[in-house]
N, C-alpha and C positions, 0 to 999 in steps of 0.2 A: 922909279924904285918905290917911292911911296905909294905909287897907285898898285901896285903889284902887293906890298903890304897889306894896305886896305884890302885888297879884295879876297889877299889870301882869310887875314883876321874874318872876312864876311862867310866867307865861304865854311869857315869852322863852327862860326855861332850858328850859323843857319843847319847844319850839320848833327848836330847836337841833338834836336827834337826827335833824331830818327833815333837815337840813343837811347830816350828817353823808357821807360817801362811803366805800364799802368796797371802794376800790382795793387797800392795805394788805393786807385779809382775803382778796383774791381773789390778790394774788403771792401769800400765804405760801400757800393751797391748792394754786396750780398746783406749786409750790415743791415738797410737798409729794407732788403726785401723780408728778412726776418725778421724785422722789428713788425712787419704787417701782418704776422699769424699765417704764413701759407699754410696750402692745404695739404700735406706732407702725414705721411705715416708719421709714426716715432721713428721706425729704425733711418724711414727716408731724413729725416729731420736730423740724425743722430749722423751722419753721411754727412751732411752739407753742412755741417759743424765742424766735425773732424777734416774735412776738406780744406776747407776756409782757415781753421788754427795749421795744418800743414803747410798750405799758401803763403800766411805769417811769417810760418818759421824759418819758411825755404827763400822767401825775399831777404828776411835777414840776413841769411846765409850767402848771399849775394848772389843765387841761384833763380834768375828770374827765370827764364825760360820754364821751368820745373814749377815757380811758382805761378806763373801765367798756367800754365796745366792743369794745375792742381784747379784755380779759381774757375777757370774755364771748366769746371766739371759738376763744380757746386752752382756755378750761375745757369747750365744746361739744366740739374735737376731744377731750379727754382723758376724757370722759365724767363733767365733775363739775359 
């Protein structure tokens, strides 16, 4: 019974990571790639801003799939 516990408890921690979302990882990239001046129009540049604050908003909202989207669109213009 205990071994059956264990492995149940192993089986939920290890479980978890695929839960996890990398909204977070994806601001502080683009974060990061705009801190380096790319080489973006204005309006491009004014896009991958508004993207990026939507991403924000929508992780807040507990809407990651939608914020993975969003970032995923500003990290494509930014080429990362």
């Amino acid at each position: 019974m205990k071994m059956r516990l264990l492995l149940v408890a192993l089986a939920a921690v290890m479980s978890t990571s695929a839960w996890a979302r990398h909204c977070p990882k994806d601001m502080k990239a683009i974060d990061a790639a705009l801190a380096e001046h790319p080489q973006l129009s204005a309006e491009e540049m004014d896009e991958v801003k508004k993207l990026r604050a939507e991403g924000e908003e929508l992780h807040k909202a507990g809407k990651h799939p939608e914020s993975e989207a969003s970032l995923a669109k500003a990290m494509k213009m930014l080429g990362i």
